[in-house]
KOLMI-842816 format. One record per atom (N, C-alpha, C): residue number from 1; z, x, y; chain; atom name. Coordinates in nm, 2 decimals, padded with zeros to 4 digits. Layout:
<recs>
(rec NUM,(Z,X,Y),'A','CA')
...
</recs>
This chain:
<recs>
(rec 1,(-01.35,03.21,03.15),'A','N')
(rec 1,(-01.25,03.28,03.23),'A','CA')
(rec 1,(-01.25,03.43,03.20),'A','C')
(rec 2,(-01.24,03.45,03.07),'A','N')
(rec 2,(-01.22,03.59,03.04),'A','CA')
(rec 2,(-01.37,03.65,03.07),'A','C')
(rec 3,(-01.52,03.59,03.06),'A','N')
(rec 3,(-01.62,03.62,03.15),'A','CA')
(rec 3,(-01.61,03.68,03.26),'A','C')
(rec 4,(-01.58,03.60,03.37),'A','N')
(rec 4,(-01.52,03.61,03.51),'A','CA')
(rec 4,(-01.44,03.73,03.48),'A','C')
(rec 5,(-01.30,03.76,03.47),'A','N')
(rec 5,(-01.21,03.90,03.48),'A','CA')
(rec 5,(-01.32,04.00,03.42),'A','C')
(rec 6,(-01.39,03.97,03.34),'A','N')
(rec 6,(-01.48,04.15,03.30),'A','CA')
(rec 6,(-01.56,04.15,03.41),'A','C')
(rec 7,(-01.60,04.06,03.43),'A','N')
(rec 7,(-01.69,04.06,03.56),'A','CA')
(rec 7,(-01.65,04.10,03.70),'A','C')
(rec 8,(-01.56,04.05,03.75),'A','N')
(rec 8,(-01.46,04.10,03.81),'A','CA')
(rec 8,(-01.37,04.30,03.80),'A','C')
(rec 9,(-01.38,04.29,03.70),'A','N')
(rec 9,(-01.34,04.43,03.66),'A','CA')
(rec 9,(-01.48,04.52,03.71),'A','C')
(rec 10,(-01.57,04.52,03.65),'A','N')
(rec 10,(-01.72,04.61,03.63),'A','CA')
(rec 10,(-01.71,04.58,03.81),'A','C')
(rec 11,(-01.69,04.50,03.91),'A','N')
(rec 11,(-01.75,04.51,04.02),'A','CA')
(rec 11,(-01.59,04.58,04.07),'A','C')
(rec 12,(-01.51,04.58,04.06),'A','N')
(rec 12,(-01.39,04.65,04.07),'A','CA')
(rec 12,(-01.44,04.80,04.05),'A','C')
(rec 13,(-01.42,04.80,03.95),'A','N')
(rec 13,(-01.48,04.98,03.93),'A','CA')
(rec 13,(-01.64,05.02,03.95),'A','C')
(rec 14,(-01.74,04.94,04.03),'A','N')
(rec 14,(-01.85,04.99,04.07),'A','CA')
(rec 14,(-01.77,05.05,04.23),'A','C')
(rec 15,(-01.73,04.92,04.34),'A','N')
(rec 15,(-01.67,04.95,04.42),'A','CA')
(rec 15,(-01.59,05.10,04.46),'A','C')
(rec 16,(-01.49,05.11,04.30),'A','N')
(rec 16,(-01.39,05.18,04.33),'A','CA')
(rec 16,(-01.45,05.35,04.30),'A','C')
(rec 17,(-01.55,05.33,04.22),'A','N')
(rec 17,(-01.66,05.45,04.25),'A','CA')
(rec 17,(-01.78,05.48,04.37),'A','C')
(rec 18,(-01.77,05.34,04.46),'A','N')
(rec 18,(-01.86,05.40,04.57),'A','CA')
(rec 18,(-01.78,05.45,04.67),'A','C')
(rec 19,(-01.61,05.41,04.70),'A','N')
(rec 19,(-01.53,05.45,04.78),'A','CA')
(rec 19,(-01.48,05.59,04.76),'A','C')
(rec 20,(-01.44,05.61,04.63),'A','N')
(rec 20,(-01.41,05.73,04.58),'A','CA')
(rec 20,(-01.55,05.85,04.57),'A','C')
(rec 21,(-01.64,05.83,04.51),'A','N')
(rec 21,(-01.72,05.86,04.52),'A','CA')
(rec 21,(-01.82,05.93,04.63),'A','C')
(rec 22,(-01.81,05.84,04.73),'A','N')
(rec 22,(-01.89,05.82,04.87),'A','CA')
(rec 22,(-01.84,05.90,04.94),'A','C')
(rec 23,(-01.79,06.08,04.99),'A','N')
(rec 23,(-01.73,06.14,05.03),'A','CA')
(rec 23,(-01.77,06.28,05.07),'A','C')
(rec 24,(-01.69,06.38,05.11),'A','N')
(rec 24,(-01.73,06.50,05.15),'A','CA')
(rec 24,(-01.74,06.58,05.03),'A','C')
(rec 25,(-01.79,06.61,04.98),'A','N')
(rec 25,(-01.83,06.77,04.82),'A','CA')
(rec 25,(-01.74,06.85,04.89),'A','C')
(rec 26,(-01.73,06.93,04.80),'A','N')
(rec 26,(-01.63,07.05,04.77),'A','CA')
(rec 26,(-01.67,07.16,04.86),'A','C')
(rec 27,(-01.80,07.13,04.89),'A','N')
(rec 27,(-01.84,07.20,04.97),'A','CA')
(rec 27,(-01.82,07.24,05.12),'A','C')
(rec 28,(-01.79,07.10,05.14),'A','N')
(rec 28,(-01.73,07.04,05.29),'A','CA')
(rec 28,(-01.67,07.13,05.38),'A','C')
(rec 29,(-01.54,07.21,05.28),'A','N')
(rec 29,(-01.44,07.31,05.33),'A','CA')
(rec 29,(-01.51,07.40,05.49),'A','C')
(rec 30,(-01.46,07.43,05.54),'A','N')
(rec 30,(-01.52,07.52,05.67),'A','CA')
(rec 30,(-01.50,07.68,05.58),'A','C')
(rec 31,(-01.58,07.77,05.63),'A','N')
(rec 31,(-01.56,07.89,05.58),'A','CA')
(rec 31,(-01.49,07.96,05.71),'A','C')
(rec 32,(-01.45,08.09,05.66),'A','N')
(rec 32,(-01.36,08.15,05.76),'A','CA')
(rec 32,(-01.45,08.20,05.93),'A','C')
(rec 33,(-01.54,08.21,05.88),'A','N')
(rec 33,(-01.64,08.21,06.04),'A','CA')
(rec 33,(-01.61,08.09,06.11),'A','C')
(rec 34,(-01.63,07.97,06.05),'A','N')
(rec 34,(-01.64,07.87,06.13),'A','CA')
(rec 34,(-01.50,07.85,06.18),'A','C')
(rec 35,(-01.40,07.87,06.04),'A','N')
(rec 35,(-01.25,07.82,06.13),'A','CA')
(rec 35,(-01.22,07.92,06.23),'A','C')
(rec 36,(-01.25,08.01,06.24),'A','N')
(rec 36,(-01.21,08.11,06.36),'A','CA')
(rec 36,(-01.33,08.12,06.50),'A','C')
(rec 37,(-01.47,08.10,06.45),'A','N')
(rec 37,(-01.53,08.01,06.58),'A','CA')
(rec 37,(-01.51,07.94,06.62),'A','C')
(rec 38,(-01.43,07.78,06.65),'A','N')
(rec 38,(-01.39,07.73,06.73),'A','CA')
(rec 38,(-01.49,07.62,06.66),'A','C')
(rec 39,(-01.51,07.48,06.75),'A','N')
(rec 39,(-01.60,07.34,06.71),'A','CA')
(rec 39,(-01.72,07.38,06.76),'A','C')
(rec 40,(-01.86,07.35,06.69),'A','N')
(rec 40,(-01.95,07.37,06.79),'A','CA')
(rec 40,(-02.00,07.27,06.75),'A','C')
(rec 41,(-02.10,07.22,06.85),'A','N')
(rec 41,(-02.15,07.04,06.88),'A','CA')
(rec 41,(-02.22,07.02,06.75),'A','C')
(rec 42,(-02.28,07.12,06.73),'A','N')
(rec 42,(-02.36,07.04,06.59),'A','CA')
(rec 42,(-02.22,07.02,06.47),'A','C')
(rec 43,(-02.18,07.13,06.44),'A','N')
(rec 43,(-02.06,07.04,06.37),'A','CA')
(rec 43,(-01.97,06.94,06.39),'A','C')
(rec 44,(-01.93,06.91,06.55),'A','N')
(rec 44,(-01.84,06.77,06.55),'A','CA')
(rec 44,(-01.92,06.71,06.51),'A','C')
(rec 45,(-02.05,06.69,06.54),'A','N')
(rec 45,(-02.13,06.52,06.46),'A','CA')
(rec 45,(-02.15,06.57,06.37),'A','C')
(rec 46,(-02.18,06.63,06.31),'A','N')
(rec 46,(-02.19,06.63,06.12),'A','CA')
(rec 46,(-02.03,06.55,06.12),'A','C')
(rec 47,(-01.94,06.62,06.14),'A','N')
(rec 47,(-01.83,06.58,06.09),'A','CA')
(rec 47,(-01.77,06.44,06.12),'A','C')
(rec 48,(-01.85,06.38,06.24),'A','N')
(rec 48,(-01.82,06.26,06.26),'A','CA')
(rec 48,(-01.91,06.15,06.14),'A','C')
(rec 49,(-02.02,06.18,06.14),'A','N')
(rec 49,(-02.17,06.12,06.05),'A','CA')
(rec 49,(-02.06,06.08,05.90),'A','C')
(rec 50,(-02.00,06.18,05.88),'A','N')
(rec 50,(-01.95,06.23,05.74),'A','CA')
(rec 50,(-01.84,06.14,05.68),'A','C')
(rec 51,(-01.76,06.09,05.81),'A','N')
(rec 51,(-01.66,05.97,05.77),'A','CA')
(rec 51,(-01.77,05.87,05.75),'A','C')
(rec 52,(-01.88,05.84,05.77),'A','N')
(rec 52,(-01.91,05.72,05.72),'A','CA')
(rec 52,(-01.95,05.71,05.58),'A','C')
(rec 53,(-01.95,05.60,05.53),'A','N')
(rec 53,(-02.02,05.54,05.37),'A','CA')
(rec 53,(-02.10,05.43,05.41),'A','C')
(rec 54,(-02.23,05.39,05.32),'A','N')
(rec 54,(-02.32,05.38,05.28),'A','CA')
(rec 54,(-02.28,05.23,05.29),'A','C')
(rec 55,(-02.28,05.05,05.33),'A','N')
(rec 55,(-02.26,04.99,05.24),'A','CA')
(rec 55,(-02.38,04.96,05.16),'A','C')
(rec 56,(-02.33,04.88,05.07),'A','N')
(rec 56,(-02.42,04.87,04.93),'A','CA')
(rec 56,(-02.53,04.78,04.98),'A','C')
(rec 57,(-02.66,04.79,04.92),'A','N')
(rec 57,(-02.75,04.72,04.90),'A','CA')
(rec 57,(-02.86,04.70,04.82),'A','C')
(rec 58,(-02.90,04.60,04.81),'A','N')
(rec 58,(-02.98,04.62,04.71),'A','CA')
(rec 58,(-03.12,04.66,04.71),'A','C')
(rec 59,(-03.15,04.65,04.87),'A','N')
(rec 59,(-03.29,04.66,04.88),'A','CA')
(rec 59,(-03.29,04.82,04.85),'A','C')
(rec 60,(-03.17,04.94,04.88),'A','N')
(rec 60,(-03.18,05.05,04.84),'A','CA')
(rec 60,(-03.23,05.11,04.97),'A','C')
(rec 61,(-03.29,05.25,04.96),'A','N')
(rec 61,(-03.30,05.35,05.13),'A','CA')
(rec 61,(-03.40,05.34,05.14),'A','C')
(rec 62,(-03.51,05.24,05.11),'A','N')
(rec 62,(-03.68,05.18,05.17),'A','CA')
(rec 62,(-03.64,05.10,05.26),'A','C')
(rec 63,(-03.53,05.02,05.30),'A','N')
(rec 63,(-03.51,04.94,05.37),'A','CA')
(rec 63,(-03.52,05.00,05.54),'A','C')
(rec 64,(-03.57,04.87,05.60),'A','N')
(rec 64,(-03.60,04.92,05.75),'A','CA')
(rec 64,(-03.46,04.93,05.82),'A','C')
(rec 65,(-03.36,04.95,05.79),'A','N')
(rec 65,(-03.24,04.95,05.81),'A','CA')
(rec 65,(-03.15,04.96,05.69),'A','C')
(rec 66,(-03.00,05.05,05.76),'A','N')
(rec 66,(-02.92,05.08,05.67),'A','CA')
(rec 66,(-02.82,05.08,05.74),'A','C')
(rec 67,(-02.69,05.04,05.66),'A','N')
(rec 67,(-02.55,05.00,05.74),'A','CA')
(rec 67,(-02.46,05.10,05.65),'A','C')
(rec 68,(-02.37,05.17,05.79),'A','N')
(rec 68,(-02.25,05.25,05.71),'A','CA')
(rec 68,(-02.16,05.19,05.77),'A','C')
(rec 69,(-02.00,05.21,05.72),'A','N')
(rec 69,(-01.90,05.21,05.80),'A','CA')
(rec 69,(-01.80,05.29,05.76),'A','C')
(rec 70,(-01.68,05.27,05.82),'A','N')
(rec 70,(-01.62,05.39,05.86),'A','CA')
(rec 70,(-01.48,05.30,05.84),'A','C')
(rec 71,(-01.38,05.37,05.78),'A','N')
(rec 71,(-01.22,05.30,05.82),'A','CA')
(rec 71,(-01.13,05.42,05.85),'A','C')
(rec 72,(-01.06,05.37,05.95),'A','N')
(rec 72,(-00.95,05.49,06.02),'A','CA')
(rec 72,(-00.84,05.47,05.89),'A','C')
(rec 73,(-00.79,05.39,05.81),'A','N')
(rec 73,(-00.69,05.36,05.72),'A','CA')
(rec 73,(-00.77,05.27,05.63),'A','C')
(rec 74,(-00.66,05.32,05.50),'A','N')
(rec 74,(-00.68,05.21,05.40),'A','CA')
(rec 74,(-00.65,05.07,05.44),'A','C')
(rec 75,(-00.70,04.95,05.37),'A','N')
(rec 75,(-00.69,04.83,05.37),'A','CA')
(rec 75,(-00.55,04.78,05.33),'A','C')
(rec 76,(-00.41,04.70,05.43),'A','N')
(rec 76,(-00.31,04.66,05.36),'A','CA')
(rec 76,(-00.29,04.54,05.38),'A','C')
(rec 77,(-00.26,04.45,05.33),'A','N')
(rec 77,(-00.22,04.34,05.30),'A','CA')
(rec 77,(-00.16,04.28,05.45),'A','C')
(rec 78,(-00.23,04.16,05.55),'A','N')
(rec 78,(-00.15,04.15,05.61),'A','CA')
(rec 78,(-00.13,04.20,05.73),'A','C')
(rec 79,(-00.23,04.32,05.75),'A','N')
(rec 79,(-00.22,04.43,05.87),'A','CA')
(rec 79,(-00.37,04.42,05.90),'A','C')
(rec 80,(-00.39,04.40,06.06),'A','N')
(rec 80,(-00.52,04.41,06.08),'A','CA')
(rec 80,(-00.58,04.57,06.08),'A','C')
(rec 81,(-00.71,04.55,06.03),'A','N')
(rec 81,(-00.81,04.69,06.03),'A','CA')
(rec 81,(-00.91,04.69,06.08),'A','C')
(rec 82,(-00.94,04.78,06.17),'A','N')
(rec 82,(-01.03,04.80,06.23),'A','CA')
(rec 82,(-01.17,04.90,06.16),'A','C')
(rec 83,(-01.28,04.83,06.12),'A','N')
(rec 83,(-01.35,04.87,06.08),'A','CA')
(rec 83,(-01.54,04.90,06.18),'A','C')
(rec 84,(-01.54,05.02,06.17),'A','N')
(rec 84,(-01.65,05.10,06.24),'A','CA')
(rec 84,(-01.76,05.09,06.17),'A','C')
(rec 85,(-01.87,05.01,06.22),'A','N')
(rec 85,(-02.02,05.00,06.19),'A','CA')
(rec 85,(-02.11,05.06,06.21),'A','C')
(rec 86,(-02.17,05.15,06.18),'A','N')
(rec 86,(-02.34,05.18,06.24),'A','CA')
(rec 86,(-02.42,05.13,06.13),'A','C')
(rec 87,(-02.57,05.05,06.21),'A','N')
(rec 87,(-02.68,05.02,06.18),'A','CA')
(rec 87,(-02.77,05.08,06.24),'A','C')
(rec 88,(-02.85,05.20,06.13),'A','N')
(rec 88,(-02.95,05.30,06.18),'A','CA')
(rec 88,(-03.11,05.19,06.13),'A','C')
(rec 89,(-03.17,05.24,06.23),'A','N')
(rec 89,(-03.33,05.19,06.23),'A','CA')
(rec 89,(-03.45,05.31,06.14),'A','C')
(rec 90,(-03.49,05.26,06.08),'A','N')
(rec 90,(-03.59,05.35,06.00),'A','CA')
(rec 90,(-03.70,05.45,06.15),'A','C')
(rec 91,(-03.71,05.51,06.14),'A','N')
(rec 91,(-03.79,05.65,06.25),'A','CA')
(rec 91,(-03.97,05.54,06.23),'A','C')
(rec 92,(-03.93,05.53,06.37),'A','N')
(rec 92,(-04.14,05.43,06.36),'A','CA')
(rec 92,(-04.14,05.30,06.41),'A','C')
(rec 93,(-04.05,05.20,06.33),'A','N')
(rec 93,(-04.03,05.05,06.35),'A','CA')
(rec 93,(-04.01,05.05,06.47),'A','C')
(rec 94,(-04.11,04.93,06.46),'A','N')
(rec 94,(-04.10,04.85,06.65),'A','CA')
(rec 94,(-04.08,04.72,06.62),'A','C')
(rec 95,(-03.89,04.74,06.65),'A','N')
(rec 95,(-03.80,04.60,06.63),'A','CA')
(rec 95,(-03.82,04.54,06.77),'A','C')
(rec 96,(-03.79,04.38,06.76),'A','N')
(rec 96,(-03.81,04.29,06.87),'A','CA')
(rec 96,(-03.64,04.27,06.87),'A','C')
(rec 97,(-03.59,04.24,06.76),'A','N')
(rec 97,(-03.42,04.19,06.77),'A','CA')
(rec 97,(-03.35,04.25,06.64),'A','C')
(rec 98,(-03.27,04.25,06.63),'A','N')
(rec 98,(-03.13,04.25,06.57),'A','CA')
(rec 98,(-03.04,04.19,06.57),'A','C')
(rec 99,(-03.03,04.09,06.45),'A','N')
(rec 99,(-02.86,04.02,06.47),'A','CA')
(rec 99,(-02.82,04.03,06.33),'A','C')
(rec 100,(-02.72,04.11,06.34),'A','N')
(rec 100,(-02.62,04.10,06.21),'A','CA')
(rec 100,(-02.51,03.95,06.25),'A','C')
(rec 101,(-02.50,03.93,06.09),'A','N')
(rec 101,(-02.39,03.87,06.08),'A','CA')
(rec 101,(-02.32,03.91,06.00),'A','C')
(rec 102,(-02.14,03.83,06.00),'A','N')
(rec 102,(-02.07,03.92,05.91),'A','CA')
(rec 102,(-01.98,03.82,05.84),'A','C')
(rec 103,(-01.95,03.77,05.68),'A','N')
(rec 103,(-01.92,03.71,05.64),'A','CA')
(rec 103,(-01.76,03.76,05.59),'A','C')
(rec 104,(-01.67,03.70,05.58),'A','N')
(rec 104,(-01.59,03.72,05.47),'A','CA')
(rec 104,(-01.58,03.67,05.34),'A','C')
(rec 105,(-01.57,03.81,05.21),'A','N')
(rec 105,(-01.48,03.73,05.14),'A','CA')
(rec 105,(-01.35,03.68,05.10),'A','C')
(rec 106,(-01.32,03.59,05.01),'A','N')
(rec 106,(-01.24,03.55,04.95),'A','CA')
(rec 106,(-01.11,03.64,05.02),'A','C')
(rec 107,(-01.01,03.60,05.02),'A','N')
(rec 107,(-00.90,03.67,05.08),'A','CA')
(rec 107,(-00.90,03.81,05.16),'A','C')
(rec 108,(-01.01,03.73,05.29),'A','N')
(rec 108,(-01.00,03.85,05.35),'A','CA')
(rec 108,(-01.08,03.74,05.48),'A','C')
(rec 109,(-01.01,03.83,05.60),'A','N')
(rec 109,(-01.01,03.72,05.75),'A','CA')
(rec 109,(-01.10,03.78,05.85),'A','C')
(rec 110,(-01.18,03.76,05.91),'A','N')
(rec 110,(-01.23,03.81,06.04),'A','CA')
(rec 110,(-01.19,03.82,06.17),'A','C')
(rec 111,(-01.10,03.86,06.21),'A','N')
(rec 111,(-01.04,03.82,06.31),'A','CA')
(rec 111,(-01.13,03.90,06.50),'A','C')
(rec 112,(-01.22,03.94,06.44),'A','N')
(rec 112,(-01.29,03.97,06.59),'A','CA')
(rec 112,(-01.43,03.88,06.59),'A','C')
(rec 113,(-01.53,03.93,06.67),'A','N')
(rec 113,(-01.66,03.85,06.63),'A','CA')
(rec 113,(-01.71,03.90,06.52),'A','C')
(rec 114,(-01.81,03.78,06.44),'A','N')
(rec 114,(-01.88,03.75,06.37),'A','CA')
(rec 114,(-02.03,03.81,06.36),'A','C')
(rec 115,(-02.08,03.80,06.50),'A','N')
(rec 115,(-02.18,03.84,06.50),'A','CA')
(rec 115,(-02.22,03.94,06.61),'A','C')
(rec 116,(-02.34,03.98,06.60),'A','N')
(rec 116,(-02.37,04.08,06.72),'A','CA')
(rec 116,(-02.53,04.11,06.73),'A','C')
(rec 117,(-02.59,04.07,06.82),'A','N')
(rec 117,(-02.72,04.08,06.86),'A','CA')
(rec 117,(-02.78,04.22,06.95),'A','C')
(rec 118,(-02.87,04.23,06.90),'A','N')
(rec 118,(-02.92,04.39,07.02),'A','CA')
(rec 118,(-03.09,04.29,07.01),'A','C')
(rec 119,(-03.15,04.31,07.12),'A','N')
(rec 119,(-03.27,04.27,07.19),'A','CA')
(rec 119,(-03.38,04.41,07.22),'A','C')
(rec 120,(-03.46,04.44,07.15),'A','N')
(rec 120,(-03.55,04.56,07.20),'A','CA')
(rec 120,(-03.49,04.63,07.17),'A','C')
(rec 121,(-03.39,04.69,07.04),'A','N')
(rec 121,(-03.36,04.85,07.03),'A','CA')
(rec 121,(-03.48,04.91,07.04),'A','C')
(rec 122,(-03.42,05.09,07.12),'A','N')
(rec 122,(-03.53,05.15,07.06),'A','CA')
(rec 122,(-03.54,05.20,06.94),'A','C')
(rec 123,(-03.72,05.25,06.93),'A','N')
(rec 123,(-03.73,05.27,06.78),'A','CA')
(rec 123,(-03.65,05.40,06.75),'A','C')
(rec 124,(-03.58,05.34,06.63),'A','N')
(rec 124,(-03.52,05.47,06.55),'A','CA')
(rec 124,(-03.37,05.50,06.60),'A','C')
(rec 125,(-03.29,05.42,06.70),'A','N')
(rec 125,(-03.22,05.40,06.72),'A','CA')
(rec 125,(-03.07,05.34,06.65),'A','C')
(rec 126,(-02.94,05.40,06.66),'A','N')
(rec 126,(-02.83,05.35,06.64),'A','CA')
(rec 126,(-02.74,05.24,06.64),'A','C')
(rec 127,(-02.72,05.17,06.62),'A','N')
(rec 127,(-02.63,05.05,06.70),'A','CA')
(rec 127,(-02.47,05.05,06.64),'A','C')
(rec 128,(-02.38,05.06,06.71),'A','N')
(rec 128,(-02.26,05.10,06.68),'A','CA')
(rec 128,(-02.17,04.93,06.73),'A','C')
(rec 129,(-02.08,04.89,06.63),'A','N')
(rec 129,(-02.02,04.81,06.64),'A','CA')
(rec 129,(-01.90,04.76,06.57),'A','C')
(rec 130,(-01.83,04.71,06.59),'A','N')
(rec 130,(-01.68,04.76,06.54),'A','CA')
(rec 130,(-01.61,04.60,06.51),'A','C')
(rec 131,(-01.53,04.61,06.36),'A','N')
(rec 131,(-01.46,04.45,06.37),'A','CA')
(rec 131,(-01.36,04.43,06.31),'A','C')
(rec 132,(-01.27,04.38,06.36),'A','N')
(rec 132,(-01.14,04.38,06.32),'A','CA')
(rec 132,(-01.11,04.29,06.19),'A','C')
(rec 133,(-01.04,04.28,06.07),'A','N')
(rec 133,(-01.03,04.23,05.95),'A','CA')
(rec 133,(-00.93,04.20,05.90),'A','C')
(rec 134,(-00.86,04.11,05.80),'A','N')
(rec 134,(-00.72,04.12,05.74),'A','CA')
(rec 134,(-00.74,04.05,05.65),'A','C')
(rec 135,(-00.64,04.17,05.54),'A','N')
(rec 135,(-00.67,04.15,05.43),'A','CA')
(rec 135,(-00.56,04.03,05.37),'A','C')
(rec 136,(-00.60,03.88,05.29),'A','N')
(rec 136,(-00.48,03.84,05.30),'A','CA')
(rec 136,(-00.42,03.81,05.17),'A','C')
(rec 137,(-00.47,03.90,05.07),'A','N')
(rec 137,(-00.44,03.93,04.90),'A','CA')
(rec 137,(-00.50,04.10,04.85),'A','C')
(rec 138,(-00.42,04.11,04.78),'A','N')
(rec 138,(-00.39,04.27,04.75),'A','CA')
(rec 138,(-00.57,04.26,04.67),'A','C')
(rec 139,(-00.60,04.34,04.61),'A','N')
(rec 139,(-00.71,04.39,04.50),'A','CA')
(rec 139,(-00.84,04.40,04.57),'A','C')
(rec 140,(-01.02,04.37,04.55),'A','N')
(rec 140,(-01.11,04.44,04.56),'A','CA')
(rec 140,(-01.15,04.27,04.66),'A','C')
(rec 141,(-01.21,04.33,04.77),'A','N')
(rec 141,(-01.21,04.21,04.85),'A','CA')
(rec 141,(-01.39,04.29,04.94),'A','C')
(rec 142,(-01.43,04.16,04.98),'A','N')
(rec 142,(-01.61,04.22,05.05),'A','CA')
(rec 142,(-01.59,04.17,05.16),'A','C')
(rec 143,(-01.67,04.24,05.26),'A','N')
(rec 143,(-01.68,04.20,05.40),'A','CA')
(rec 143,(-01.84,04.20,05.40),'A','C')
(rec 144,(-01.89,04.06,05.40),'A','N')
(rec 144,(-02.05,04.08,05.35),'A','CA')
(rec 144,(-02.15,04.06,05.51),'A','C')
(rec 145,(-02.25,04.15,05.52),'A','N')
(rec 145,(-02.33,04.16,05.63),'A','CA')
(rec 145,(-02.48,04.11,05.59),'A','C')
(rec 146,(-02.52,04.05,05.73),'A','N')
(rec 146,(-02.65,04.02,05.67),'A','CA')
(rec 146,(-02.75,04.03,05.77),'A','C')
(rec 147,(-02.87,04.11,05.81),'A','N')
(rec 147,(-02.89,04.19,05.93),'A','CA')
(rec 147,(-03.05,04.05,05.91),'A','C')
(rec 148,(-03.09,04.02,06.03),'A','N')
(rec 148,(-03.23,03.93,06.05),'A','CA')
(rec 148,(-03.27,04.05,06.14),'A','C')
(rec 149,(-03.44,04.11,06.09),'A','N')
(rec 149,(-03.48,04.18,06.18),'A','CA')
(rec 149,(-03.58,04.11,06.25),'A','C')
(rec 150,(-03.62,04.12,06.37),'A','N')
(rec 150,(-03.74,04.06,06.42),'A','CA')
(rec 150,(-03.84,04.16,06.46),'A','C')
(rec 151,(-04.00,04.14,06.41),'A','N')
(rec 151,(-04.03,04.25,06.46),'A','CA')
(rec 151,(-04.16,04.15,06.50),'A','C')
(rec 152,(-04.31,04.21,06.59),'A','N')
(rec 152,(-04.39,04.12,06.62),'A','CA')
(rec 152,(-04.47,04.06,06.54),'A','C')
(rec 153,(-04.47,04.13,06.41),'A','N')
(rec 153,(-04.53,04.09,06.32),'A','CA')
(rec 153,(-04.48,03.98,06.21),'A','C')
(rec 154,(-04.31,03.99,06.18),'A','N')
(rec 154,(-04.26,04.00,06.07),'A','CA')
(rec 154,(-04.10,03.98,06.12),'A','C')
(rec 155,(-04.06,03.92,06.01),'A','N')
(rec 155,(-03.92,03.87,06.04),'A','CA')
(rec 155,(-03.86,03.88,05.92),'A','C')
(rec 156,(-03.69,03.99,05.85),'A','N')
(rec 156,(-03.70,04.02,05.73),'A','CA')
(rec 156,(-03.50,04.05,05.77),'A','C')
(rec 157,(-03.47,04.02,05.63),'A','N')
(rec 157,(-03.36,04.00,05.59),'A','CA')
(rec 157,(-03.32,04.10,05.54),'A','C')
(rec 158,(-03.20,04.12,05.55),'A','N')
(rec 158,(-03.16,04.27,05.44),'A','CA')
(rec 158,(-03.00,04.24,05.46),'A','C')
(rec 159,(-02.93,04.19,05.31),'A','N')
(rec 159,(-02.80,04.16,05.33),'A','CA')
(rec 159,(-02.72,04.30,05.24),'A','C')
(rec 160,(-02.59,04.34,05.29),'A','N')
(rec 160,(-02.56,04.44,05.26),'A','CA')
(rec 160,(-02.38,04.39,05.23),'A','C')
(rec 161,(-02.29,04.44,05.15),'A','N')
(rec 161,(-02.14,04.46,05.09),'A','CA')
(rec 161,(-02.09,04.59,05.14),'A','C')
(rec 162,(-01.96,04.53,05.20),'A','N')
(rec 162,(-01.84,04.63,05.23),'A','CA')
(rec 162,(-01.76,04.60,05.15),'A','C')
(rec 163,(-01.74,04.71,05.03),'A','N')
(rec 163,(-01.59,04.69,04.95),'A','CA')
(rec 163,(-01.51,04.74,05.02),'A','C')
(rec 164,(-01.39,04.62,04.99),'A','N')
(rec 164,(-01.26,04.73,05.02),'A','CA')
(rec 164,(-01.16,04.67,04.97),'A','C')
(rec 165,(-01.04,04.77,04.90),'A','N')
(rec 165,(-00.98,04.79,04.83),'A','CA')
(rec 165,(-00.83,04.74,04.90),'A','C')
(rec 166,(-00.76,04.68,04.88),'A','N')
(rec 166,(-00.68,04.65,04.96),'A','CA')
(rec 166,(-00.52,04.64,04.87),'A','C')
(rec 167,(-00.41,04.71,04.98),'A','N')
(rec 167,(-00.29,04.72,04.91),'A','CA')
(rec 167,(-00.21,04.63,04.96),'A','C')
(rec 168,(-00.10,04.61,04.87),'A','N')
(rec 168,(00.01,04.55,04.94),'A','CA')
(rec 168,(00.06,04.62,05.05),'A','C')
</recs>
C-alpha cells in the first residue's frame, strides 16, 4: 500500500510538472511594437500552437506522430470538459490510416466519442479533434490515447497520457 501512494505521488508530481511546466517562457510577453501593431497572422497561430501541450510518451519526438492538447479550463469534479486534440504527422510519411483511440482512467468518463479514424491523410498533415470528459473524483486522473498507424509497408502503435489534474 504505502508502495502504491509513493508511486502514486512521483506520477503526481511528474504530471504536475508537465502541466506547469509545459507553457509560454517569460519570454512570451508581446513587446511594445507588437502591442501597438495590431495581430498579425503569423502571430495569431504562434499564439494559438502555444496553448497546446505535448502529451506524454514514451516513444519520445522520433515518433511518426505526436499528440498535443489543449484545455479551455481546468479540470472540475463533475463538470464536463472539453478537451482539444491535434495529431501532427512526421514531414515525409506516407500514412494509409489513422485511428486513435481514447481510453479513460480511473475516475474519469468519456462522454463524447471514443474513437476517430482519418483514411489517406496527407503527408505531414494535422488532424484536429475534440472530446468531451468528466472528471468524477478530485486528484491526478489520465485520459490515455492510442494512435494505430497504417502505412503500406508497416503498421505501428504509439500510445500516449493526458494528465489532468482535477478539482473539486
Amino acid at each position: 500500500m504505502r508502495r502504491t501512494r509513493q508511486a502514486c505521488g512521483v506520477v503526481g508530481l511528474l504530471a504536475l510538472g508537465l502541466v506547469t511546466g509545459c507553457g509560454r517562457g517569460s519570454d512570451s510577453a508581446p513587446t511594445a511594437a507588437q502591442r501597438t501593431a495590431g495581430p498579425h497572422p503569423t502571430t495569431v497561430a504562434a499564439s494559438g500552437e502555444a496553448d497546446f501541450v505535448s502529451a506524454v510518451s514514451s516513444a519520445g519526438e522520433a515518433a511518426p506522430v505526436g499528440l498535443k492538447f489543449r484545455l479551455p479550463a481546468p479540470p472540475r469534479v463533475g463538470q464536463p470538459l472539453r478537451i482539444d486534440l491535434e495529431l501532427s504527422q512526421q514531414p515525409g510519411l506516407d500514412i494509409d490510416s489513422l485511428l486513435i483511440s481514447l481510453q479513460p482512467g480511473d475516475g474519469l468518463s468519456i462522454e463524447s466519442d471514443h474513437s476517430f479514424e482519418f483514411q489517406a491523410p496527407a503527408p505531414g498533415a494535422t488532424q484536429h479533434m475534440t472530446v468531451t470528459v468528466r472528471a468524477q473524483q478530485p486528484g491526478l486522473l489520465n485520459l490515455w490515447a492510442t494512435v494505430l498507424i497504417g502505412t503500406a509497408s508497416a503498421s505501428l502503435t504509439r500510445s500516449f497520457s493526458i494528465p489532468l489534474i482535477a478539482t473539486p
